[in-house]
N, C-alpha and C positions, 0 to 999 in steps of 0.2 A: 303694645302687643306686637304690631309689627315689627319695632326698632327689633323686640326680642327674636324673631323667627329669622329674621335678616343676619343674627349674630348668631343664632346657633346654624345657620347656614353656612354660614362661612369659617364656621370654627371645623364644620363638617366636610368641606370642601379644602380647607386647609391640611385638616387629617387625614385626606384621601388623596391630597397632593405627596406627601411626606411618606405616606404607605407607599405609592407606587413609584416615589424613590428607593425606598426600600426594597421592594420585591424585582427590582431594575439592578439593584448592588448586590442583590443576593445573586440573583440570576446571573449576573455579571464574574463572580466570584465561583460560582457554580462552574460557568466557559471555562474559566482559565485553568481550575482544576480537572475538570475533563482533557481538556487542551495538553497537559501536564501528563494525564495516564496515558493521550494517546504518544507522544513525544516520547516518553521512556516504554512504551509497550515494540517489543520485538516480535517476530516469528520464530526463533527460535527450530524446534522438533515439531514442529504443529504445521499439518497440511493446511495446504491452500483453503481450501472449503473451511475449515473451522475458525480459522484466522480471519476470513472473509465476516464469518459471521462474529466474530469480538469488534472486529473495528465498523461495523455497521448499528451493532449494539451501542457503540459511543457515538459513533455518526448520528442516531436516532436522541441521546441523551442530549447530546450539543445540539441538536436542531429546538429541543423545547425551551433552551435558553435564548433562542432567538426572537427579536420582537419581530409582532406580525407585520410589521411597513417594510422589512427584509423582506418578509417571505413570499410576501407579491412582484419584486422586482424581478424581471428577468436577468438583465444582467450581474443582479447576487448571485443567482442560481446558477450561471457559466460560473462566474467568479469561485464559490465554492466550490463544486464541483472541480475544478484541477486541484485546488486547495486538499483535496477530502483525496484524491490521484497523489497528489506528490505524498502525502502522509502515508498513504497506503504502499507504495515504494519504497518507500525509507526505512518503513520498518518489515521488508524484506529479508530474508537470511541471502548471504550472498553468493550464494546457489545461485542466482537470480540475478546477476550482476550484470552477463552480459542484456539481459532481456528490457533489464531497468534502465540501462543506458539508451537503448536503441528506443525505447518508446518514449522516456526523457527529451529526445532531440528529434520528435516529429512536431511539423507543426500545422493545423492546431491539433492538441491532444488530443486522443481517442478518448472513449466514454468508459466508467471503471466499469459496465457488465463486458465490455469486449474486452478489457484487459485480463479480468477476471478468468474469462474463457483463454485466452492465452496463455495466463499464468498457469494454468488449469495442465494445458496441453506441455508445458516447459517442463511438471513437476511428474507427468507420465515421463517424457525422455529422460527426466533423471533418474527418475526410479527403475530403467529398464536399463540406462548405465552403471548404477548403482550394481544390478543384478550382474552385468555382464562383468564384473569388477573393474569396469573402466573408470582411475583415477582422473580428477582434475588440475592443469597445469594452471599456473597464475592467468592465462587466457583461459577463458574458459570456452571458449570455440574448440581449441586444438586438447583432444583427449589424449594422454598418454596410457600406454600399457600399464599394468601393474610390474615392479619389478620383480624378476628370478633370480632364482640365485647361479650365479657365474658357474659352478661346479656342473650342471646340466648344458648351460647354455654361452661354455666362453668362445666360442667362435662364432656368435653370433651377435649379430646389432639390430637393434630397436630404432627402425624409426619413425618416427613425429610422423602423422599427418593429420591434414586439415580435415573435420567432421564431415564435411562435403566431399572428401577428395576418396578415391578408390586407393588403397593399399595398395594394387597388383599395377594397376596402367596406369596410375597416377593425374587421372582427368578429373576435373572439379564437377562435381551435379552425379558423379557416378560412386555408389560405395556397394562394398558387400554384405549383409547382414549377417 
């Protein structure tokens, strides 16, 4: 009677081993497909705020793929976190280009609520460039005019200056609105 309860122990423990290999390959299979929507997921036409909230939405699905001996570790938790930063960069519109770069080469990275807030304030100046019809040159620091057409304006030249720099006295920190 015991030999028997020792063997359906162990047939029960053996089943419980091979389940939780299972629910580890599933989970596992799960990451990589998450890993995959976020990798090919862009911003596109989609403001900051709502795009914040797509990739946090996945951020949340990949966290329950995790096993719980991660999620105690501190240094998983840095570790991630730049992890979960560079993804949410990358799949910036390149609007954002110069913002990506300069926060790409601080070190150590800022935390994604401050960047969020940055990205935040980036997508107001564009959108109040956007209004003033100020085009972007391949820098995207230095805005260019819109072009006119020559028949108004052929004795006249356009020139370049830098986002910070005044049009009239040409000092840098000084502009006109």
């Amino acid at each position: 009677m015991r030999e028997q309860k020792d063997v359906k122990y162990e047939r029960t423990k053996g089943g419980l081993r091979s389940s939780t290999k299972v629910i580890h390959s599933i989970k596992f299979c799960k990451a990589i497909s998450i890993e995959e929507y976020i990798q090919a997921f862009h911003q596109k036409n989609i403001i900051i705020q709502d795009f914040y909230y797509v990739m946090t939405d996945f951020w949340d699905q990949l966290a329950l793929t995790e096993s719980t001996e991660l999620k105690i570790c501190g240094a998983y938790f840095a570790c991630r976190e730049q992890q979960l930063l560079v993804q949410l960069l990358t799949a910036l519109r390149r609007d954002f280009e110069g913002l990506r770069v300069s926060i790409l080469h601080r070190s150590p990275l800022s935390s994604i609520d401050s960047i969020i807030n940055k990205l935040l304030t980036e997508e107001i100046h564009l959108q109040s460039y956007s209004k003033k019809k100020i085009i972007y040159t391949s820098n995207p620091f230095v805005p260019a005019l819109p072009s006119k057409s020559l028949s108004n304006n052929q004795n006249k030249h356009y020139i370049r200056v830098a986002f910070d720099e005044c049009s009239f006295c040409k000092h840098k920190g000084r502009w006109k609105v």
